[in-house]
N, CA, C and O atoms as a CHARMM CRD file, in Angstrom:
* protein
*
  348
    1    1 UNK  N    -24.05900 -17.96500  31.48000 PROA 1      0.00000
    2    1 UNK  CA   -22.62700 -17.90900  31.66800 PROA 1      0.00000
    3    1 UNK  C    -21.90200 -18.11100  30.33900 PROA 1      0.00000
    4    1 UNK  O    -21.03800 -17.29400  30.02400 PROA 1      0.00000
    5    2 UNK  N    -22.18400 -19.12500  29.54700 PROA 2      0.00000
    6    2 UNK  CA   -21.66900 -19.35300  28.77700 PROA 2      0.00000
    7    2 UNK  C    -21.68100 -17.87500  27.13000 PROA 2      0.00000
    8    2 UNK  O    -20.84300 -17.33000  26.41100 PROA 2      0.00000
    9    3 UNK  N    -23.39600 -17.86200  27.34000 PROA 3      0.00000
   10    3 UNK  CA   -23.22600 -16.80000  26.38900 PROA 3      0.00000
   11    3 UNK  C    -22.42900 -15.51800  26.53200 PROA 3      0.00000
   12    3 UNK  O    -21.92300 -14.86400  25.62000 PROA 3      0.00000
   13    4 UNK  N    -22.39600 -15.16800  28.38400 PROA 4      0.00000
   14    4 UNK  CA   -20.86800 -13.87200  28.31800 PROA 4      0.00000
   15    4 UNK  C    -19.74900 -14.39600  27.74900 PROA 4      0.00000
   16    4 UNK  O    -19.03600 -13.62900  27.10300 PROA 4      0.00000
   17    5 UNK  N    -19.43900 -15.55900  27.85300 PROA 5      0.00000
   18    5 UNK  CA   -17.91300 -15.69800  27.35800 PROA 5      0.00000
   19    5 UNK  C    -17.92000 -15.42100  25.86600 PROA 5      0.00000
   20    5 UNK  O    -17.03800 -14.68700  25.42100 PROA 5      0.00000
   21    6 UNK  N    -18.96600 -16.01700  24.92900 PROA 6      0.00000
   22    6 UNK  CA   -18.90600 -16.07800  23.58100 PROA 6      0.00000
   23    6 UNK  C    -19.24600 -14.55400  23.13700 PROA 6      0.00000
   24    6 UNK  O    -19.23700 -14.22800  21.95000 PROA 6      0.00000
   25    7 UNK  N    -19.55700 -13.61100  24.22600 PROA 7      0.00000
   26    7 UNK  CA   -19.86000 -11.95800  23.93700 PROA 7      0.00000
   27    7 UNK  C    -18.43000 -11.63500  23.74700 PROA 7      0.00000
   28    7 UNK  O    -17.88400 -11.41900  22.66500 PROA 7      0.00000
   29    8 UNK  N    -17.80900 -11.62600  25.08400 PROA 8      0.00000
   30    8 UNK  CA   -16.47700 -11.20400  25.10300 PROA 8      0.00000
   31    8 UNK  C    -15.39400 -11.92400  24.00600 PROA 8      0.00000
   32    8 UNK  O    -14.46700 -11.31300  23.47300 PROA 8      0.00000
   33    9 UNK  N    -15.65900 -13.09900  23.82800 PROA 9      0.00000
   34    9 UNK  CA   -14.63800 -13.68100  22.83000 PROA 9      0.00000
   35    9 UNK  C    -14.76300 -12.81700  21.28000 PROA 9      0.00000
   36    9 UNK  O    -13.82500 -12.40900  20.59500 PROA 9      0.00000
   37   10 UNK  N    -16.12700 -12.70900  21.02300 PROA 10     0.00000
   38   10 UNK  CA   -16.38600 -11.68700  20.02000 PROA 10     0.00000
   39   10 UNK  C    -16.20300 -10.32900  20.14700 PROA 10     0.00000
   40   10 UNK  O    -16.36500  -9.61600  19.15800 PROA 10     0.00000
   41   11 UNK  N    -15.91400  -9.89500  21.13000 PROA 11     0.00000
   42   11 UNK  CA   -15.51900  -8.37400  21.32800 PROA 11     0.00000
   43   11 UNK  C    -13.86700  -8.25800  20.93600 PROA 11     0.00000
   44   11 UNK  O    -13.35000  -7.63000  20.01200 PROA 11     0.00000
   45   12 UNK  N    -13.24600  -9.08100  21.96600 PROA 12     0.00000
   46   12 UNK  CA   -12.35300  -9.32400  21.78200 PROA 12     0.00000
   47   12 UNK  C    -11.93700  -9.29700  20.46500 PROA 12     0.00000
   48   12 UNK  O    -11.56300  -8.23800  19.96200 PROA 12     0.00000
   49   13 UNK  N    -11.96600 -10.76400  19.59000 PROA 13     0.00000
   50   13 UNK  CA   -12.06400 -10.69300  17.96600 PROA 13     0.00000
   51   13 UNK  C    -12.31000  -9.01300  17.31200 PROA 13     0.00000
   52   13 UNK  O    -11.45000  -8.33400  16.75000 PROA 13     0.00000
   53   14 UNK  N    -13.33500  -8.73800  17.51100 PROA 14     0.00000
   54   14 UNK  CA   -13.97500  -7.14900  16.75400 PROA 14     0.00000
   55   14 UNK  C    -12.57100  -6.59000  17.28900 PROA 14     0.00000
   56   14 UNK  O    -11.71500  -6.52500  16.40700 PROA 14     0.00000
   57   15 UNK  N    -12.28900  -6.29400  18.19500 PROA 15     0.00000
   58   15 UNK  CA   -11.46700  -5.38300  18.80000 PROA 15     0.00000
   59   15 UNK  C     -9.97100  -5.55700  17.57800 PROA 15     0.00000
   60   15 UNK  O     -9.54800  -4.81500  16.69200 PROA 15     0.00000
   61   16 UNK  N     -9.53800  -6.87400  18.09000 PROA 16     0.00000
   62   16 UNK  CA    -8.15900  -6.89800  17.32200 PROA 16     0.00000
   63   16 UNK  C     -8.32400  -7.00900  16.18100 PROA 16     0.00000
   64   16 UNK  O     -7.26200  -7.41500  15.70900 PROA 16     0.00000
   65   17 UNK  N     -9.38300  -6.82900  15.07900 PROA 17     0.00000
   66   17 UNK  CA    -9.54700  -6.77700  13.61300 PROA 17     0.00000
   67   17 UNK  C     -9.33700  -5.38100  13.16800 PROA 17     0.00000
   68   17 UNK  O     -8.73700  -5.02400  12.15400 PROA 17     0.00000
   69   18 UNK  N    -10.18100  -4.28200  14.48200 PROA 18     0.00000
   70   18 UNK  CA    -9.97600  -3.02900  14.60900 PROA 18     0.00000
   71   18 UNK  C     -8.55300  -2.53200  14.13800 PROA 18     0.00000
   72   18 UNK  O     -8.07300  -1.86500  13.22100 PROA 18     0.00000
   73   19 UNK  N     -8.07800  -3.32100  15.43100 PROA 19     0.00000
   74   19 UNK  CA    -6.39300  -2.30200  15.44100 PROA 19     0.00000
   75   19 UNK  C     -5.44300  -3.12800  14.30800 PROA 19     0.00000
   76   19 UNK  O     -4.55600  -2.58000  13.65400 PROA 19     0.00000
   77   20 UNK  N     -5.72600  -4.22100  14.23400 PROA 20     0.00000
   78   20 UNK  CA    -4.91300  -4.68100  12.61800 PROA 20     0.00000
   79   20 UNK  C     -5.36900  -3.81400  11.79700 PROA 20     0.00000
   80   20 UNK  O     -4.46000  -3.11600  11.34700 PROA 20     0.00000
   81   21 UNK  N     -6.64800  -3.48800  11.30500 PROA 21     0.00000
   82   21 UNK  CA    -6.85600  -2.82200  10.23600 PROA 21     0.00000
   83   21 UNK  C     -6.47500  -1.30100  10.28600 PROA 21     0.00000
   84   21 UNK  O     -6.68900  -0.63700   9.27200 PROA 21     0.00000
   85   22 UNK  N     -5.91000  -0.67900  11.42300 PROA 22     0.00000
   86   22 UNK  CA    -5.81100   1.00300  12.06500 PROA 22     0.00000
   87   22 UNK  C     -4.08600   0.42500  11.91500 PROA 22     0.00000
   88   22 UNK  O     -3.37500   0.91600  11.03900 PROA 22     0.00000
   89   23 UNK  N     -3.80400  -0.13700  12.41300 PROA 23     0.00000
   90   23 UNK  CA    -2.38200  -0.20200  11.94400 PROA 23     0.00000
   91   23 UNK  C     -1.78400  -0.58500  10.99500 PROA 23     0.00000
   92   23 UNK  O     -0.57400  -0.38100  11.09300 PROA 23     0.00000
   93   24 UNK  N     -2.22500  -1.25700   9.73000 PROA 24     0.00000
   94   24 UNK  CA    -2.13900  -1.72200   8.60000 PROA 24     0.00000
   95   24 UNK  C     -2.53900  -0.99400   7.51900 PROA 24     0.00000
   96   24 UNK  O     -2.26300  -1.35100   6.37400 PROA 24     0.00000
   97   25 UNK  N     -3.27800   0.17300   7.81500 PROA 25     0.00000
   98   25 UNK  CA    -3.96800   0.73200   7.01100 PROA 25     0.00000
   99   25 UNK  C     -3.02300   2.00100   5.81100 PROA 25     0.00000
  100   25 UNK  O     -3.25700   2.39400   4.66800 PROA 25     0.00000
  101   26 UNK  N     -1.91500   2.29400   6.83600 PROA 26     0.00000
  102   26 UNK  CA    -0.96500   2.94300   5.33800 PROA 26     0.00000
  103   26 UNK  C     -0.35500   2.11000   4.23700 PROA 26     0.00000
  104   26 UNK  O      0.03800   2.29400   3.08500 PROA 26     0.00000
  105   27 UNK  N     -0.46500   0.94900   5.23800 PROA 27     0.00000
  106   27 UNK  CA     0.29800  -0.34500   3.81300 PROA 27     0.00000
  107   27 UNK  C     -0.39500  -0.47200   2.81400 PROA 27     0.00000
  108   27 UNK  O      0.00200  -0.14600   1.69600 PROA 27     0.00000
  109   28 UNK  N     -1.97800  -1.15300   3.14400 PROA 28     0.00000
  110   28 UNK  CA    -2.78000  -1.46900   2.59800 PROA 28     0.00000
  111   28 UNK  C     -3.91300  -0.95500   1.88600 PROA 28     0.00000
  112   28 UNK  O     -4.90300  -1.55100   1.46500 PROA 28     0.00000
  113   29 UNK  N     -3.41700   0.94100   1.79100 PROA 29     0.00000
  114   29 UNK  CA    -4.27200   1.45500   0.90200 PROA 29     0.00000
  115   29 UNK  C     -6.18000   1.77900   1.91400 PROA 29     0.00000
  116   29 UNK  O     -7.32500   1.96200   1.50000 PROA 29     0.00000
  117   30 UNK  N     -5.67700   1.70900   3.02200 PROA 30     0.00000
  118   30 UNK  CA    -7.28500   1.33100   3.40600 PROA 30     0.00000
  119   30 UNK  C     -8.23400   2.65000   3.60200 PROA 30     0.00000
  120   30 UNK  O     -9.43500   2.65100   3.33200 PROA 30     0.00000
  121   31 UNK  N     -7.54700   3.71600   4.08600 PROA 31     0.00000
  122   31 UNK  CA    -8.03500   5.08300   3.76200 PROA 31     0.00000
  123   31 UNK  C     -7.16900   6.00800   3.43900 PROA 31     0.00000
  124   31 UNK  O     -5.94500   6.01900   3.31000 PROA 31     0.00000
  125   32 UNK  N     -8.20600   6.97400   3.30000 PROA 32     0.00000
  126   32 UNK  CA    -6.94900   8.39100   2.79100 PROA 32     0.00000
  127   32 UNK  C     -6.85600   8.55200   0.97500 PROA 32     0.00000
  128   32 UNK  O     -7.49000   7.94200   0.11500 PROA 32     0.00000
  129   33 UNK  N     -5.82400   9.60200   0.84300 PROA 33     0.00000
  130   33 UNK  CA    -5.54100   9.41600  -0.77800 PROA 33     0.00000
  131   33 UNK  C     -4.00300   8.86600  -0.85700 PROA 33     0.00000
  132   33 UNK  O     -3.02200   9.15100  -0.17000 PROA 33     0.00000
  133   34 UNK  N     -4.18200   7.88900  -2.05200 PROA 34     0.00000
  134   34 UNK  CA    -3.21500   7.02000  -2.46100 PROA 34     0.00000
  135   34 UNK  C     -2.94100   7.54300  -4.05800 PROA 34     0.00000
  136   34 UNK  O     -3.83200   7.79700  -4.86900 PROA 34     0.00000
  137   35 UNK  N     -1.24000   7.65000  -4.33600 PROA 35     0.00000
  138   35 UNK  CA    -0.91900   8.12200  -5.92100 PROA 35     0.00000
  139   35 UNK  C     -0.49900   7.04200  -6.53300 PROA 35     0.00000
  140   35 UNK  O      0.27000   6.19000  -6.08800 PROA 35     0.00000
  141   36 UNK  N     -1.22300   7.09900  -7.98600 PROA 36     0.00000
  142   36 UNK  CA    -0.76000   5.81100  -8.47500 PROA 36     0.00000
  143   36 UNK  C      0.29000   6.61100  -9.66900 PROA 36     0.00000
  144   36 UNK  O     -0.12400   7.34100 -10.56900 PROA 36     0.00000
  145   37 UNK  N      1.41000   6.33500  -9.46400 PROA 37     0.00000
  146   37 UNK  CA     2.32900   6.67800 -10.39000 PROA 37     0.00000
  147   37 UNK  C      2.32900   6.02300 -12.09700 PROA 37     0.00000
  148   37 UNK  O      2.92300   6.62100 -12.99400 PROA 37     0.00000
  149   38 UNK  N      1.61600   4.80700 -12.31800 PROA 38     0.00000
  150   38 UNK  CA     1.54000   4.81400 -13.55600 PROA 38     0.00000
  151   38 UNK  C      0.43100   5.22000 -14.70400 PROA 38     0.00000
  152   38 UNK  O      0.26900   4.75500 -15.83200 PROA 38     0.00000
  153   39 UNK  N     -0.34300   6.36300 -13.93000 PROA 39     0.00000
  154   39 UNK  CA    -1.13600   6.59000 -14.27600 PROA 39     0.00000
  155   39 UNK  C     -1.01300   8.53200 -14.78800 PROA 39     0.00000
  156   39 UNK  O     -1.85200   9.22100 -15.36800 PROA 39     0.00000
  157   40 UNK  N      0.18100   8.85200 -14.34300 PROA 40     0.00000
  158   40 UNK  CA     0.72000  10.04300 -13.80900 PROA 40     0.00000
  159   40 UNK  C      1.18600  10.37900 -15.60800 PROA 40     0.00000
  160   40 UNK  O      1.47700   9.48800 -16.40500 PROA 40     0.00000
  161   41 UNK  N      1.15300  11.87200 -15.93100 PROA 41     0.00000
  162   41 UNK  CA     1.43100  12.27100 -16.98700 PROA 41     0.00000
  163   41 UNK  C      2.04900  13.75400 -17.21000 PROA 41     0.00000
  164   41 UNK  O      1.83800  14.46400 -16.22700 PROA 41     0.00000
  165   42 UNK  N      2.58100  14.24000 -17.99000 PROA 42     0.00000
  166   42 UNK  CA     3.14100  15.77400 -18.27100 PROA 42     0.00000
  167   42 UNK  C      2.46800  16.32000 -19.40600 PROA 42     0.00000
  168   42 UNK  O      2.01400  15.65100 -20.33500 PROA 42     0.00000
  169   43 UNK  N      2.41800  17.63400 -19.28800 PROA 43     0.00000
  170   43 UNK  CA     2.10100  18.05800 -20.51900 PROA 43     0.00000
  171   43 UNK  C      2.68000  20.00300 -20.28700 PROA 43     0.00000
  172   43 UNK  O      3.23100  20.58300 -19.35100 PROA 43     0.00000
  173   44 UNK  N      2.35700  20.31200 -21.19800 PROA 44     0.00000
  174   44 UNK  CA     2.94300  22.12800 -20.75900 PROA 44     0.00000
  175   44 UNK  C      1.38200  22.90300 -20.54400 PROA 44     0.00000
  176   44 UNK  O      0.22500  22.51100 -20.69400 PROA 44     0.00000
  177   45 UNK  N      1.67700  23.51800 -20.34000 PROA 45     0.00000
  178   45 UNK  CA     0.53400  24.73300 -20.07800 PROA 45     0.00000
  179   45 UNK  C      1.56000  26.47800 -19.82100 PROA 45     0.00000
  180   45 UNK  O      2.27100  26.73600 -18.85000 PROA 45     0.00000
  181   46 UNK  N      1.31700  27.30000 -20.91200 PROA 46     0.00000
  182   46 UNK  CA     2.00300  28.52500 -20.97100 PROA 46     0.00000
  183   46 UNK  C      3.14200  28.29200 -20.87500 PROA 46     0.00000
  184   46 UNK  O      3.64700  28.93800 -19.95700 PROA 46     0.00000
  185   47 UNK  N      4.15000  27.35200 -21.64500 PROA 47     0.00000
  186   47 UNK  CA     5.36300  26.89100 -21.97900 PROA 47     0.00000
  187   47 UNK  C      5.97500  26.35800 -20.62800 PROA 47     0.00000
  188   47 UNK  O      7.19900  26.28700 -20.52400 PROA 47     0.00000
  189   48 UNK  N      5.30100  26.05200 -19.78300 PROA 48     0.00000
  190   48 UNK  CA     5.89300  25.69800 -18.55600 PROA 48     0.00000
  191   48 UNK  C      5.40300  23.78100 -18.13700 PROA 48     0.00000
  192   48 UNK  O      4.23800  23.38500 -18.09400 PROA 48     0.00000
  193   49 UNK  N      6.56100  22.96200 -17.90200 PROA 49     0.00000
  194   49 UNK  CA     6.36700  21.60600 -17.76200 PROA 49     0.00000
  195   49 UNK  C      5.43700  21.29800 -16.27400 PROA 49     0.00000
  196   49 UNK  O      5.74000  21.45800 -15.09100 PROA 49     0.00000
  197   50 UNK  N      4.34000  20.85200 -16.85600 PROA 50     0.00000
  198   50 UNK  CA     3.40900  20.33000 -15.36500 PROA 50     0.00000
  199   50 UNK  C      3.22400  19.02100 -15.27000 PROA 50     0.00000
  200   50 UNK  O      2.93700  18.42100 -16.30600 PROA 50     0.00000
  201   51 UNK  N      3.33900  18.29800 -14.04500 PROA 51     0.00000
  202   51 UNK  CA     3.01500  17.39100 -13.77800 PROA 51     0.00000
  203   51 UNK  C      2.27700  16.92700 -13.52200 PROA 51     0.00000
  204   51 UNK  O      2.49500  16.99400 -12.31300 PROA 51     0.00000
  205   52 UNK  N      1.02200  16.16700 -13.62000 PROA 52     0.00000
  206   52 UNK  CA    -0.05100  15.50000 -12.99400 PROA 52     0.00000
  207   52 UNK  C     -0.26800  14.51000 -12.42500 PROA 52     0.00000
  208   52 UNK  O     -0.38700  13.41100 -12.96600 PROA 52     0.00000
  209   53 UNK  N     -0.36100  14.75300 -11.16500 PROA 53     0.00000
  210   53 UNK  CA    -0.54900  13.29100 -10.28000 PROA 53     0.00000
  211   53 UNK  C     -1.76200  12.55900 -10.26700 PROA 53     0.00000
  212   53 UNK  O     -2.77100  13.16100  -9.90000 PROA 53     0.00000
  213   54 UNK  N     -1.85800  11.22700 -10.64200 PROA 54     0.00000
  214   54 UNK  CA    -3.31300  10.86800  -9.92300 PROA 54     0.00000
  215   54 UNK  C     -3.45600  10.29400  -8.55300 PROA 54     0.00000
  216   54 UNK  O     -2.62000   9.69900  -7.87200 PROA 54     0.00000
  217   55 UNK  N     -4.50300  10.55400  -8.33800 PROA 55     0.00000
  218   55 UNK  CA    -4.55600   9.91400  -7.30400 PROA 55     0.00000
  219   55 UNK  C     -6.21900   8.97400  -6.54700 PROA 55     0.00000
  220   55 UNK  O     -6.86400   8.52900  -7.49600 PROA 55     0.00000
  221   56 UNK  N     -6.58300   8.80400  -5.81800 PROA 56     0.00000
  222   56 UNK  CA    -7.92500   8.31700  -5.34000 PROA 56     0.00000
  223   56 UNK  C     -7.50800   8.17700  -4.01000 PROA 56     0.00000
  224   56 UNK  O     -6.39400   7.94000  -3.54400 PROA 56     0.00000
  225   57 UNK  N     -8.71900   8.38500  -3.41800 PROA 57     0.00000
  226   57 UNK  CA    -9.15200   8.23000  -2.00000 PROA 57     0.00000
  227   57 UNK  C    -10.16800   7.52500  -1.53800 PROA 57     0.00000
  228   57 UNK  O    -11.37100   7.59000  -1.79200 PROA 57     0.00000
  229   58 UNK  N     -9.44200   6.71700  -0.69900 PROA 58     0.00000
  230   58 UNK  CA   -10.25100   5.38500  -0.38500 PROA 58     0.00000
  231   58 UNK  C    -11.07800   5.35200   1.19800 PROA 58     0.00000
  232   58 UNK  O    -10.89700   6.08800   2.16800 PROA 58     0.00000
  233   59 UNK  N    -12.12100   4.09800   1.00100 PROA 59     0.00000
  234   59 UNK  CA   -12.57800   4.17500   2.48700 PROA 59     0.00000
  235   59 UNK  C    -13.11200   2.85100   2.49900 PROA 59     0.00000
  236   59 UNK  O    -14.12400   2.40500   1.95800 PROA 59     0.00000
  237   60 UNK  N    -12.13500   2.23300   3.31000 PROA 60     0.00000
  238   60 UNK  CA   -12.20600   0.67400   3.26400 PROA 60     0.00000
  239   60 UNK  C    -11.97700  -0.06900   2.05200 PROA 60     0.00000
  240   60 UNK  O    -12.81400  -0.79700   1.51800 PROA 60     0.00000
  241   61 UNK  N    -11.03600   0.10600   1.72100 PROA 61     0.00000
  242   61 UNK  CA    -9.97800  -0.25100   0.23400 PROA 61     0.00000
  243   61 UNK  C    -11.19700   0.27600  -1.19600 PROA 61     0.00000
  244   61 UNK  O    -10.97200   0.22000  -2.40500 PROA 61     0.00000
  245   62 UNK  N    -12.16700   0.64800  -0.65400 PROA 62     0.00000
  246   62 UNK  CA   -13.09200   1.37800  -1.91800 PROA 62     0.00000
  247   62 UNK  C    -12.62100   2.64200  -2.40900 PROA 62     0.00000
  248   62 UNK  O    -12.31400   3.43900  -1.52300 PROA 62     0.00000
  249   63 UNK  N    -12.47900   3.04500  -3.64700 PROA 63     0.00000
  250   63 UNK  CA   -12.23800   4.08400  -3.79600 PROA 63     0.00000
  251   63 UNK  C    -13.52400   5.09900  -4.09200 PROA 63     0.00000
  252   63 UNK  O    -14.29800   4.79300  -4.99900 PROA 63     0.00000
  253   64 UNK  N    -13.70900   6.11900  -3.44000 PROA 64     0.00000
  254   64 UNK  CA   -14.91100   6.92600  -3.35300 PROA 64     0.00000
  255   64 UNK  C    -14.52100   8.06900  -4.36200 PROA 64     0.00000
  256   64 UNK  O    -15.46800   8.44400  -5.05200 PROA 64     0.00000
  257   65 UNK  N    -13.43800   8.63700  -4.56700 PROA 65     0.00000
  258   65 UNK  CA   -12.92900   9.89200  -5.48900 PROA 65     0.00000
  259   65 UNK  C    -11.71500   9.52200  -6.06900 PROA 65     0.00000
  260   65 UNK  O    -11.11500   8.48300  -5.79300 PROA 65     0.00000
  261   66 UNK  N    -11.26800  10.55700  -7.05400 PROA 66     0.00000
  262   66 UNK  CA   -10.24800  10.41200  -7.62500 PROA 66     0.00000
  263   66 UNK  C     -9.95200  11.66500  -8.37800 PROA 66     0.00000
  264   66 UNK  O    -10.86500  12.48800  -8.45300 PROA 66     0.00000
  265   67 UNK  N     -8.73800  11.94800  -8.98100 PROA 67     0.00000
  266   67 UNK  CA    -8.91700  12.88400  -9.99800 PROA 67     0.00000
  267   67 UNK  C     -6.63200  13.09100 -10.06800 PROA 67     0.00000
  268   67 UNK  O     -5.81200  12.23400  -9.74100 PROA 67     0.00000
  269   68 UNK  N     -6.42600  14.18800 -10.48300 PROA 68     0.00000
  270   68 UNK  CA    -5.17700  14.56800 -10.81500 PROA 68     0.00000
  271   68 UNK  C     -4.64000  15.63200 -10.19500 PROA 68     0.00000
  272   68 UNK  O     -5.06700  16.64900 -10.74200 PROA 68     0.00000
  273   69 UNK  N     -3.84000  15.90400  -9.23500 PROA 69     0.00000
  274   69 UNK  CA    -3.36400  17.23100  -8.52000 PROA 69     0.00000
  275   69 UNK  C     -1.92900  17.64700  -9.63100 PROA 69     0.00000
  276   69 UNK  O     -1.09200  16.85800 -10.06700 PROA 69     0.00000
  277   70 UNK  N     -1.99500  18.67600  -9.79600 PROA 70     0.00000
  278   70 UNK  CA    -0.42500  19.49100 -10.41500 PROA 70     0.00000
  279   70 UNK  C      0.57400  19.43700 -10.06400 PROA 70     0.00000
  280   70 UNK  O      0.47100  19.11000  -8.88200 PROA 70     0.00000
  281   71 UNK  N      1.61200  19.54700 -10.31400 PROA 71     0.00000
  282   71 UNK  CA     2.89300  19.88600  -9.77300 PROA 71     0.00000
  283   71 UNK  C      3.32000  20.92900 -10.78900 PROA 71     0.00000
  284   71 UNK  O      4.05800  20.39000 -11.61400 PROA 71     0.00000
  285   72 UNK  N      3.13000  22.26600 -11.05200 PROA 72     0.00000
  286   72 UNK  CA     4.11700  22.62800 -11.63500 PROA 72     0.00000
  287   72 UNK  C      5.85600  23.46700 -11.50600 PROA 72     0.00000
  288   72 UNK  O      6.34400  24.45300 -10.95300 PROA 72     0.00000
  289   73 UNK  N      6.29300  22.36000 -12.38100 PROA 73     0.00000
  290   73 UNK  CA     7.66200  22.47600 -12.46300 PROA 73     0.00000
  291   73 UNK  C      8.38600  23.92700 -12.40200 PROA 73     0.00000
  292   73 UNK  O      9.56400  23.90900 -12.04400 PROA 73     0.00000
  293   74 UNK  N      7.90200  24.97200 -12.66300 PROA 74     0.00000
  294   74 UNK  CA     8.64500  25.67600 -12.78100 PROA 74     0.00000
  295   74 UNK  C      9.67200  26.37900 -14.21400 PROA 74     0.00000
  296   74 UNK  O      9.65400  27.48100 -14.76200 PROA 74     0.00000
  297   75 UNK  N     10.42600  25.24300 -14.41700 PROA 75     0.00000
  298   75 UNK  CA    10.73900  25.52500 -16.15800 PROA 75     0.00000
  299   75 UNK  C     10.04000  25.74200 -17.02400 PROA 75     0.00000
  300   75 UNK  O      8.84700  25.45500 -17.12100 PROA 75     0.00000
  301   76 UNK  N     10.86500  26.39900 -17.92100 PROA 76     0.00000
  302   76 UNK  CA    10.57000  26.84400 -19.41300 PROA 76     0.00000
  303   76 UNK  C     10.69600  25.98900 -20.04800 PROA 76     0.00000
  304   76 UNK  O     11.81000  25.69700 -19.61300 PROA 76     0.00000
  305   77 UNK  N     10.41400  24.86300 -21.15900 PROA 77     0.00000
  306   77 UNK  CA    10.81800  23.86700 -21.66700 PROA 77     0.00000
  307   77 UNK  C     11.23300  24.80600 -22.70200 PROA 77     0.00000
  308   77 UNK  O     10.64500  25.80400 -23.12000 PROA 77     0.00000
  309   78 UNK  N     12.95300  24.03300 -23.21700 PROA 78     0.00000
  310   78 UNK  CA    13.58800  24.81400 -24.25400 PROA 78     0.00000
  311   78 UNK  C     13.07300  24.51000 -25.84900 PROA 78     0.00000
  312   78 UNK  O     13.11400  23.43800 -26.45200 PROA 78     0.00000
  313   79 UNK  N     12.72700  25.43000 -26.17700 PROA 79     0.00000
  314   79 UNK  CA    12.17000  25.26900 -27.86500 PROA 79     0.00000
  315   79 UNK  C     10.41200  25.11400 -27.60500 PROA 79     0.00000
  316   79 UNK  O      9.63400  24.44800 -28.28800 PROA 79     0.00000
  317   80 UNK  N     10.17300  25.75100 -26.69200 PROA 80     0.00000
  318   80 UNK  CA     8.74200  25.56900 -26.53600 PROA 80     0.00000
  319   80 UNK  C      8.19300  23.90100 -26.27500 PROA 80     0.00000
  320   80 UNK  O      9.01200  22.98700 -26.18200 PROA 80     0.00000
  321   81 UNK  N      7.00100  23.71700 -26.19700 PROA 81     0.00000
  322   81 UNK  CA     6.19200  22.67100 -26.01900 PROA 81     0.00000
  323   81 UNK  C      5.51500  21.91700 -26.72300 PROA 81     0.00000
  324   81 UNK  O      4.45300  22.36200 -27.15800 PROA 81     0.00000
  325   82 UNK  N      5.99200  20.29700 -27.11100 PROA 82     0.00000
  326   82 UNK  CA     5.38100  19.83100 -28.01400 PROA 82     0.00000
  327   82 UNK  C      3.81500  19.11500 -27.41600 PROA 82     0.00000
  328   82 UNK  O      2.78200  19.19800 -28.08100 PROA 82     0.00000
  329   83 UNK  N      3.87600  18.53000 -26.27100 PROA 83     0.00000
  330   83 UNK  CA     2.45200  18.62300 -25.82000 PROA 83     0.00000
  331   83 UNK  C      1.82800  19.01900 -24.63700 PROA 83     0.00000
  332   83 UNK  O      1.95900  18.67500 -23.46200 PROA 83     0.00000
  333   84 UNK  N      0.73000  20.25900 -25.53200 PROA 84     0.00000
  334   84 UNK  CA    -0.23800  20.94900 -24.72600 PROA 84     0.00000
  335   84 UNK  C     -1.26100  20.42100 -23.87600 PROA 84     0.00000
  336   84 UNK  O     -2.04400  19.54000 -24.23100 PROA 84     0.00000
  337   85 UNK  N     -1.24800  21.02900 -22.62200 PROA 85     0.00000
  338   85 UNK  CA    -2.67300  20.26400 -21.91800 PROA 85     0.00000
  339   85 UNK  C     -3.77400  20.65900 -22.28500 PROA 85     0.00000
  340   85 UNK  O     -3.81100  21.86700 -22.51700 PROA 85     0.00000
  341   86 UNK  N     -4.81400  20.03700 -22.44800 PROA 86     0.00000
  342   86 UNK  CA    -6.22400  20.34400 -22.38800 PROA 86     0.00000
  343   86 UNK  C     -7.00900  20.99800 -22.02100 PROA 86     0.00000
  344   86 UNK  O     -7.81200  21.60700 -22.72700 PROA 86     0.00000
  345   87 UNK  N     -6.92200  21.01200 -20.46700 PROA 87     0.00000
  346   87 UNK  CA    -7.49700  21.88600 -19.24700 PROA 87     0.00000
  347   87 UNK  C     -6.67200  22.78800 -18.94000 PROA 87     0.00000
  348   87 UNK  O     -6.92500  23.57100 -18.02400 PROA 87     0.00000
């Protein structure tokens, strides 16, 4: 008797750690990809201003990947481009 109760008390527990962590989880970075803005940079490519985002994607606050997605701007920067990207 006693050991069902201490099953269920632990299910219980498991359970609501579950949904704290499923509902907490956009705050807290816990999955998905997250942008870290100070890590974020510009540069031109064919006289045009691009943005680079970083970012990482996590799984259980670990980060498993990472890397930089684009934004490009669109403009011409006037007088051409003083710094070129790499890639």
């Amino acid at each position: 008797m006693l050991s069902g109760i201490k099953f269920n008390i632990a299910a219980v527990v498991i359970t609501g750690l579950i949904v704290t962590a499923t509902i907490t989880a956009p705050v807290t970075k816990m999955f998905g990809k997250h942008y870290n803005q100070n890590k974020d940079f510009v540069c031109c490519k064919t006289d045009q201003l691009v943005i680079h985002h970083y970012f990482t994607v996590n799984l259980f606050w670990i980060p498993i990947s990472e890397g930089f997605t684009e934004e490009n701007t669109g403009k011409a920067s006037p007088g051409g481009c003083d710094i070129r990207c790499t890639n």
